[in-house]
N, C-alpha and C positions, 0 to 999 in steps of 0.2 A: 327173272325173279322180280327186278324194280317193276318191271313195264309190260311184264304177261310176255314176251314174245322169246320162241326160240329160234337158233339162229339154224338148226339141221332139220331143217323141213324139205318135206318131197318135192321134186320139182314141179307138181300138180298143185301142190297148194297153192290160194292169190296169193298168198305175201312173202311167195319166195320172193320176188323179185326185192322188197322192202327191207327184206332179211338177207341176201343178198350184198345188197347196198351198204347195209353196215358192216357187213364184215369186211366190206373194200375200203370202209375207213378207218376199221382197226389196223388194218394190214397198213394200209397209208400213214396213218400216223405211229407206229413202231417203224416205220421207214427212213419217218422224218426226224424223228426224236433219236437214231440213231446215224445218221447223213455224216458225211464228212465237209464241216463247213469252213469254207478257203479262209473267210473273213473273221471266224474263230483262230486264227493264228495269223493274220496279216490284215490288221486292223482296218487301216484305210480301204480294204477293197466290198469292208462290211456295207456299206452306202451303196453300193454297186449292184450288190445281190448277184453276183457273175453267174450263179449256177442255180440260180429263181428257185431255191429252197423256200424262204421268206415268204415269197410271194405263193408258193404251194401252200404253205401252212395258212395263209390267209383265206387262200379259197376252202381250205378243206377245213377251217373254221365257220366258215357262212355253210357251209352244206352240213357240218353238224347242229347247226343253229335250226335250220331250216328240218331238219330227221328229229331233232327234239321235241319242236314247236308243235309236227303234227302229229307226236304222240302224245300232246298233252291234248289238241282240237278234239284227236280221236277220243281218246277219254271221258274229254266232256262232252261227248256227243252220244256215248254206251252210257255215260252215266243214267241220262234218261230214260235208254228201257233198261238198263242192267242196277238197281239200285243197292243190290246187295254185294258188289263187286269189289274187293277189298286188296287191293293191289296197292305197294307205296306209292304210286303217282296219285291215285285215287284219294288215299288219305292224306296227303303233299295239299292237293287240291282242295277238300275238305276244309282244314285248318286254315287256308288263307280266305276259305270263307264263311268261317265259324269266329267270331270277335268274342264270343263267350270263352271257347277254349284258347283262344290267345293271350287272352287274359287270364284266365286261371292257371296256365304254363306258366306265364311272366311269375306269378306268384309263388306257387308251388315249386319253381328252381331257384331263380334269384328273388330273395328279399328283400322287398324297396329298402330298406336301410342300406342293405349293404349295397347294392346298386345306386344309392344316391354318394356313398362313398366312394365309391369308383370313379364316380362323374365330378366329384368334387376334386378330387387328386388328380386326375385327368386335366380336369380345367384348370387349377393351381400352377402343379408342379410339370411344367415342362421341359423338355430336354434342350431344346433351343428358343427362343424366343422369335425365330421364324422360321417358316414352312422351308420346304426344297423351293427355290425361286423355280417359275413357270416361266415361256416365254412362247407368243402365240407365229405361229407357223405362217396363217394368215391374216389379214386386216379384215375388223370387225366390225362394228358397232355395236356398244354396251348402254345401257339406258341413256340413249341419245349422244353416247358418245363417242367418238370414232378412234379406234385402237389400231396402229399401225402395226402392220407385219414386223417380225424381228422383238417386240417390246417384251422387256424382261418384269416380271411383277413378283414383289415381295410383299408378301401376305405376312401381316405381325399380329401374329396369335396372341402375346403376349395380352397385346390391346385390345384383342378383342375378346378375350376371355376376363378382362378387368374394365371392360364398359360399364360406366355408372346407368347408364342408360338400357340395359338391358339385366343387370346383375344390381339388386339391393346392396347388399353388403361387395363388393367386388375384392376387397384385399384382405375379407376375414375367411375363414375356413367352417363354410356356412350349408350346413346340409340343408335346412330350411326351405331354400328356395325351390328345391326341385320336389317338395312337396308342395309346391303353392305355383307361383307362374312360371317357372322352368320346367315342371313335370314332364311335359312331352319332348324335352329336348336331348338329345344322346347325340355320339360322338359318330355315329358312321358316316357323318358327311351330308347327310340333308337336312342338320342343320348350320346354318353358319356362325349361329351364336357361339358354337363348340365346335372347331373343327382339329380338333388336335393333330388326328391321322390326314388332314386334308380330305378333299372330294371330289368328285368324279373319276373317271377313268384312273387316274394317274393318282388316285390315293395312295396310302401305305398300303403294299400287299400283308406285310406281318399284323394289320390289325386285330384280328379275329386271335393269334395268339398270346397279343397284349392283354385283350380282354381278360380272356381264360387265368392268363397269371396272375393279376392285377384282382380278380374276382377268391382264385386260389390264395391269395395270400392274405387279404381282409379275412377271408373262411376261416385259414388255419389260426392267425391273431385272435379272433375272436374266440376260436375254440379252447385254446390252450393259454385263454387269459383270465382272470378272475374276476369279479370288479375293484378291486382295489390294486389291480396293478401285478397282483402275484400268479406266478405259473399255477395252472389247474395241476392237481396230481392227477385225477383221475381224468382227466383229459387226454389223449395222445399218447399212444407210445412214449416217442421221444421226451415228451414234457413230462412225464410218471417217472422215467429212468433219471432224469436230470435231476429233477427233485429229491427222489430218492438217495444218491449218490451224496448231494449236498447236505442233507439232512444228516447220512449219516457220518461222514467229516464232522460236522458241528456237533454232533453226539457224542463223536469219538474225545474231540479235545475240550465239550464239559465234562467227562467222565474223567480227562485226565487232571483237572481240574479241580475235581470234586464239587463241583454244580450238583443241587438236587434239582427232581424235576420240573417242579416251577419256580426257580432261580434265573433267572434273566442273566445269560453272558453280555458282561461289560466291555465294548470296544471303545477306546475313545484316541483322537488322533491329536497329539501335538505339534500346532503348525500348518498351518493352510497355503504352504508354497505348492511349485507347480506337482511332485513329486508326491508331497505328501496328501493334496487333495487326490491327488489320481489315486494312489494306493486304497486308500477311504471309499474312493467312488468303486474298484474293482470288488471290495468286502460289501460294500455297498450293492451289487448286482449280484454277486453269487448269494447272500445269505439274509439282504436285505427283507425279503418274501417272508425268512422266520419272525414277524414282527413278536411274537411270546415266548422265545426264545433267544434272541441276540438283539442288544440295541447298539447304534455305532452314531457317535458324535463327534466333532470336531471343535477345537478350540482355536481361536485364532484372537488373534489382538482386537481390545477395541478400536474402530473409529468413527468419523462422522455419525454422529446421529443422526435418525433420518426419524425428519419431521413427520405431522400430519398431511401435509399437501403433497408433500413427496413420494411418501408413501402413494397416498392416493393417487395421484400421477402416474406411479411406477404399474401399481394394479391395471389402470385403462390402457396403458402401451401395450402388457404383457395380454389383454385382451385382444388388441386389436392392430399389433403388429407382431407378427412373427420372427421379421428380421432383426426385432429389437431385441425380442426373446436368446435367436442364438445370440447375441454380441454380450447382452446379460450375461447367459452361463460361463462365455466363454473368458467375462473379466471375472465371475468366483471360480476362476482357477480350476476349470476343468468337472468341477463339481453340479449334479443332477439335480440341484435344490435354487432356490431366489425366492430368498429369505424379507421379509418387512416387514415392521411393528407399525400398527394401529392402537396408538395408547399402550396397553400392556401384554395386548393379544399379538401373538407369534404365528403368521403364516407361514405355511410350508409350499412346497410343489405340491404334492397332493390336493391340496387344496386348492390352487391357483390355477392347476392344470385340466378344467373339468371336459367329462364327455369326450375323453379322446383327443383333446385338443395337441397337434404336432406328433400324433404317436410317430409318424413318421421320423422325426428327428429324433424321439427319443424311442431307442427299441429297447430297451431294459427296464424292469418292474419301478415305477415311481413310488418311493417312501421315503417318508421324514428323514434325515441325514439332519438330525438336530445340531446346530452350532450358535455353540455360545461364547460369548467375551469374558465369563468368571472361570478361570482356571480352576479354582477349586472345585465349581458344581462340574468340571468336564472329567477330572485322573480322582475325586477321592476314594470311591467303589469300584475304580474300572479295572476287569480283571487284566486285560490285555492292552498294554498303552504305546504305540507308535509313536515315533520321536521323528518328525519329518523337519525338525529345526536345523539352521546351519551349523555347522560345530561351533561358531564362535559366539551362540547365542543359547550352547545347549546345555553348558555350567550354570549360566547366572537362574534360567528357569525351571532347572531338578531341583537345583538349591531352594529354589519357592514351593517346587511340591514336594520335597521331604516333609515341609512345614506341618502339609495336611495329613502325610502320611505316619505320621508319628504314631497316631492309635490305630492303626492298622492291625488284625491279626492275622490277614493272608498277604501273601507275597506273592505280587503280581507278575507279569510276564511282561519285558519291555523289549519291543524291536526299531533298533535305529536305522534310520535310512540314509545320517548323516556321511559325508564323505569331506575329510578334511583332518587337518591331524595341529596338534601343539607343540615344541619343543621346551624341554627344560633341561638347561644345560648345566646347571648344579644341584645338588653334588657331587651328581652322576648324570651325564648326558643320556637322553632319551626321550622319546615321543610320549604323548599321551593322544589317546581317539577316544571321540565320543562315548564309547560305550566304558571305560574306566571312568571317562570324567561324571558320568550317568551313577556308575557305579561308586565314588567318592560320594558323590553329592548327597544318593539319596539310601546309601549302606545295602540297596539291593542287591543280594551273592547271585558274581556275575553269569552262575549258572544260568540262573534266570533271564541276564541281559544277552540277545543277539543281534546280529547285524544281517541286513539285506541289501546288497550290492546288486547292481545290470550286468553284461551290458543291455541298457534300453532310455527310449527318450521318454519323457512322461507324454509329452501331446500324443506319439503311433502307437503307446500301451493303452488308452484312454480309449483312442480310436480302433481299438480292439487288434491294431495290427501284432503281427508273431515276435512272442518276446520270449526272454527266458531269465532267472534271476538267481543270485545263490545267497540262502538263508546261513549263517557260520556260528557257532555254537555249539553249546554243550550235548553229552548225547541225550539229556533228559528231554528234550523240549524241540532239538531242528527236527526231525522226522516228522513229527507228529505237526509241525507247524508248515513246515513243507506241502504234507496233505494239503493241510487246511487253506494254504493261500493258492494250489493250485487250480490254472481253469484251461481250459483249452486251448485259449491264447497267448497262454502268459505259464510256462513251464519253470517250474522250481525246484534246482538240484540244494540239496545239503554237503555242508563239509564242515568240519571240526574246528580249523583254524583259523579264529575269528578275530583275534587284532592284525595278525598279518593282513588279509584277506580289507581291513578297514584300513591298514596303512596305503595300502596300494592301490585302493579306489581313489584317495587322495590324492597320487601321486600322477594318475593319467590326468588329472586336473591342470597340474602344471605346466605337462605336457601341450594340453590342447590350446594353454595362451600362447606358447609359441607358432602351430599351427598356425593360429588363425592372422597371427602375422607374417609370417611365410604369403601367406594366401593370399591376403594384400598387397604386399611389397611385389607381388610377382605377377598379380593379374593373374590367380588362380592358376597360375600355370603349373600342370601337374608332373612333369618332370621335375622342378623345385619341391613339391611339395613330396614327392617321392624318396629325396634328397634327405629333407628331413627325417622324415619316417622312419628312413632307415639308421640313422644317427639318436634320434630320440628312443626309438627302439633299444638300439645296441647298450643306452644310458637307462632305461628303465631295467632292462637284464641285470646290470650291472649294479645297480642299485635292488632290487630284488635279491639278487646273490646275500648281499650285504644281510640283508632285514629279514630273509627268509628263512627257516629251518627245512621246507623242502621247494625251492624253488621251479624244480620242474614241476611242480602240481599249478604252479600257479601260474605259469608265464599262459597258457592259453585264457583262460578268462580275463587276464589281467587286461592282453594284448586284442581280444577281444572288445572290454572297453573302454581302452584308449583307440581304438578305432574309432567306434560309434561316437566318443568325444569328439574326435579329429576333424570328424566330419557336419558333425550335427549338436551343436551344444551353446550354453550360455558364455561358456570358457572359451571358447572359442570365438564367439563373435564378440566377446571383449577383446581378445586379442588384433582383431582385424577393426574395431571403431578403435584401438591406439593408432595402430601401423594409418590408417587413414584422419586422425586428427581430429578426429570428431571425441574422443576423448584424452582427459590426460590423465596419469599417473596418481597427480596428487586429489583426484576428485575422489578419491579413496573405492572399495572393494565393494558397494555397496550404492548399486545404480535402479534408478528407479525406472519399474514396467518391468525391469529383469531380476529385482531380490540378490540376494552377498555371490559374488564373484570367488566361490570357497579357493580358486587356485591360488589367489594372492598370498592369501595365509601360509598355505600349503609351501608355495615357494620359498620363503624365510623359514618356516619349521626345517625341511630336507636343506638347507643351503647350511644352518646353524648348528644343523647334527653332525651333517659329513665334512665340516670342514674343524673338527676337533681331532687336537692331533690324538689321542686317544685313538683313533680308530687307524693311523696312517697304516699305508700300503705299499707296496717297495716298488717302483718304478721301476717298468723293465727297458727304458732310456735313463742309464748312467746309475742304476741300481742305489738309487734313492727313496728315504720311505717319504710320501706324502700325502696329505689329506683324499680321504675319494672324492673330496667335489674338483679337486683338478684332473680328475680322469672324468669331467663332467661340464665342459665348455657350454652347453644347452643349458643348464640348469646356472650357470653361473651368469651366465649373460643376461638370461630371465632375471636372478637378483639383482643385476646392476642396474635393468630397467624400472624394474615392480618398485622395489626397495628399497635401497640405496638413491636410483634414479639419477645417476652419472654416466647413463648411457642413451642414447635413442634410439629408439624400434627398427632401425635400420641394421642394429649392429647386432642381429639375430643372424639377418646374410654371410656377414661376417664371419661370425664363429664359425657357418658352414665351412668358409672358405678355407680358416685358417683353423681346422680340424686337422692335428698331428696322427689320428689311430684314422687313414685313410679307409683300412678296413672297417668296417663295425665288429668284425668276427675277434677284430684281437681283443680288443674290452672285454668282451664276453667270455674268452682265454682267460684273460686275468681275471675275472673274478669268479672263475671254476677254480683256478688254480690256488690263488692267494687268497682267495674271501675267508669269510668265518660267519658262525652265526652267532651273536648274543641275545638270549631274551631279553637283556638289562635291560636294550635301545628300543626296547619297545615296552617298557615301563612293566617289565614282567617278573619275577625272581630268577634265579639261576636255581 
């Protein structure tokens, strides 16, 4: 069918013999392709070729070379008196010598735009900054120069894909030039301006599939993108279903809301730490797109003002460095915006980001994420208001917006992210957490107030890694909120019991300063750190018992994230620069590049609750009643260090040592057996 010829021809025709010959090299090569080769399992004998497999497939590669060639001679030799003859070699041949339809191909499939994108990202962004090193078999000479056998050559693409000398702009992301004097250069290797896949023989074999993806994925971005950043509906399957889904979420909870329909749902986020810009940023990519439907802003403290010069400075970097670009996003805290005033005018990303510039880093819709420094213009309309502040900064600043909300006639929806808890220990001992102190301050009925706990880190939620989160609250509002913050990365269950559920986020807080000195003191040694684990464990059960009304609901998520603490957290790496001396105690809870160190607090709130004899416990050594923080060596020793500060970080070892409940299991006995539960201690009624 390619090449006119059949292979069952009479033995009378000429070209059995031709026909023939091929089918002894199909035969031959399913021979060799299935061979049993010694040196395929006894490596070193592979240099050898003992059983001249190798060296077969080599000659039976020049004899297919050679049965090609003269089907392509013969061709062009029938072409001449056969001119109507329309076989694929015939038009194979045709096209490489037709420059008209070469070009209108080139056209008609890939579109120099997008083709000059390819070649741009191609040349940019590389996987290594050099080639597979070469190294020549024999001695050469190279433009006059003599290249000895054995010489290894390391080809640095990076360089030469950022020659001033070849490349106008070399470190900006500049499709220009390959409309102008780069035009004719592309990646297969014959040129060297761009050799990404390397060339000759010994290129990448995978390049022809690089292409394809690389071409497929500009394709579909383009397809299923808008110009302003937002998913097409009518674009794409996928990108219509996604849309749709999202849109109707945001319908569902302005209807529950009672939004009319061109009423702008008010998001606005208090607090620009790392948690609460990320939260912002993920409301920000599911629902961002609805720009006449949902606005989301953030409020964050004033500082430095940023001059004329500065600004202008800041714009020519963000033009013509990219690597300055991520270091930008990634000190506003995680957030898709890089924000600068020019006199009175507010630039956004949208603005700043034109033609595409970085889509690559950033694959989420680009839109205003407005942030501003007046608290007032950020919560006084917003129907829906995130409290991403530390608990011990999140009384003094409700207490400021009750100010505004005074003429209010709707009652907003506030979800706290904070993790950290109070103690007050007269009249009546008990805790207080953010979402009462929210509720105190600003008279909002705390139906309306909820809380969203991990376990998750904000940098790998950000980074779109698998997370999962619990929303706790009343039943007017988790469900329906639940929806609405869910995405495919980031999975969000609902539950009812919502100060317990905010005590105990607090409490793996504690936890995780011990860790992180364990971790140090021991040179990560995970046997030690196993040690603990399983002691802070048996002490957070135990404590949980105490504070919970249904404690098995809680010990998995709880223990959940005091894990991800243990491992990965701000509390944690405070507690390992103590054990390490790079800080102390008295520098207080509140370090800078890392924002409030919330288990400090934490640690004095649970030490000053549990050690009221009000709550004693009857020791089953010598059946005496006494405080629960002495069935709580961990958490006490924590105090003496954080707090009090009569101890050294060393004497975290210690308590291991001198731990009396060898088992963890008995603790946990005990406070099945003898606990209780009171609402009082968590600032509740009876």
């Amino acid at each position: 069918m390619v090449a006119n010829k059949r292979l069952s021809e009479p033995v009378h025709s000429k070209d059995f013999k031709e026909a023939q010959h091929f089918k002894e090299m199909i035969e031959e090569s399913f021979f060799l392709a299935g061979a049993f080769e010694v040196g395929d399992y006894l490596p070193f004998l592979k240099w050898f070729d003992v059983q001249g497999i190798v060296a077969a497939m080599k000659k039976l590669h020049k004899k297919r070379d050679v049965f090609m060639q003269k089907l392509v001679i013969d061709h062009r030799e029938n072409r001449k008196t056969c001119a109507n003859a329309q076989d694929l070699i015939y038009v194979l041949i045709s096209t490489t010598n037709n420059h008209q339809i070469q070009s209108d191909s080139d056209d008609d499939v890939v579109k120099a735009t997008t083709l000059a994108i390819v070649k741009e990202m191609l040349r940019l962004y590389l996987v290594a900054p050099l080639l597979v090193p070469r190294e020549s078999i024999e001695a050469c000479s190279v433009e006059g120069f003599h290249v000895p056998a054995g010489t290894r050559l390391l080809v640095n693409a990076w360089a030469i894909h950022r020659d001033p000398a070849v490349w106008e702009r070399p470190m900006e992301f500049d499709l220009e030039c390959f409309f102008k004097s780069a035009e004719d250069i592309y990646v297969k290797g014959q040129h060297f301006e761009l050799i990404r896949f390397g060339s000759g023989r010994r290129m990448c074999p995978a390049m022809s599939l690089a292409l394809t993806i690389n071409g497929h994925t500009d394709g579909d971005y383009a397809s299923n993108t808008s110009p302003n950043g937002a998913t097409a509906e009518g674009n794409g399957e996928g990108g219509h279903v996604k849309a749709n889904v999202a849109e109707e979420k945001l319908e569902e909870l302005r209807r529950l809301l009672g939004k009319s329909p061109g009423d702008v749902l008010k998001i606005a986020g208090v607090g620009a730490g790392a948690w609460g810009s990320v939260f912002a940023a993920l409301l920000q990519d599911a629902y961002g797109c609805f720009r006449d439907k949902v606005q989301i802003r953030i409020w964050r403290r004033a500082g430095r003002a940023v001059d004329r010069i500065t600004a202008e400075h800041l714009f020519e970097v963000i033009n013509s460095r990219e690597d300055v670009l991520r270091r930008l996003i990634r000190r506003c805290a995680y957030l898709k915006y890089v924000e600068a005033r020019l006199g009175d005018r507010v630039l956004y990303a949208d603005e700043i980001l034109k033609d595409g510039f970085c889509l690559n880093m950033i694959d989420t819709p680009i839109c205003p994420l407005k942030v501003v420094t007046n608290l007032q213009e950020a919560v006084w309309d917003a129907d829906i208001v995130i409290n991403g502040l530390p608990s011990t900064e999140t009384n003094e600043v409700f207490e400021e917006i009750s100010r505004y909300w005074k003429e209010r006639r709707t009652v907003p929806i506030i979800i706290s992210l904070a993790k950290g808890v109070e103690a007050v220990l007269t009249p009546v001992p008990h805790i207080i957490t953010p979402t009462q102190m929210i509720h105190r301050a600003t008279g909002v009925p705390i139906e309306n107030i909820l809380y969203l706990g991990g376990p998750n880190i904000a940098s790998e939620i950000y980074n779109k890694e698998y997370g999962n989160a619990r929303i706790c609250g009343s039943d007017k509002w988790r469900k329906a909120l639940a929806s609405f913050l869910r995405q495919p990365h980031f999975i969000v269950w609902d539950n009812n019991d919502l100060v317990t559920h905010e005590v105990m986020g607090g409490l793996k807080n504690v936890y995780a300063i011990g860790a992180g000195m364990v971790a140090a003191l021991t040179n990560e040694s995970a046997t030690s750190k196993s040690v603990y684990f399983a002691h802070c464990t048996s002490e957070m059960i135990f404590i949980t018992h105490l504070l919970s009304e249904e404690p098995e609901k809680l010990a998995g998520p709880l223990l959940a994230d005091t894990y991800v603490t243990l491992l990965k957290g701000r509390n944690a790496w405070y507690g390992q620069m103590l054990a390490k001396g790079e800080l102390r105690p008295d520098m207080g809870d509140s370090i800078k590049g890392k924002g409030m160190i919330q288990g400090v607090s934490a640690v004095g709130a649970f030490y000053e609750l549990l050690r009221q004899p009000s709550l004693s416990l009857i020791h089953p050594d010598g059946n005496k009643p006494v405080a629960p923080v002495e069935l709580c060596p961990i958490l006490k020793t924590l105090y003496r260090i954080l707090i009090s500060r009569d101890a050294p970080t060393h004497a975290i070892l210690q308590a291991l040592r001198d731990e009396t409940m060898h088992d963890p299991r008995d603790r946990i006995e005990i406070a099945q057996s003898r606990a209780f539960y009171r609402p009082s201690l968590l600032g509740q009624r009876q």
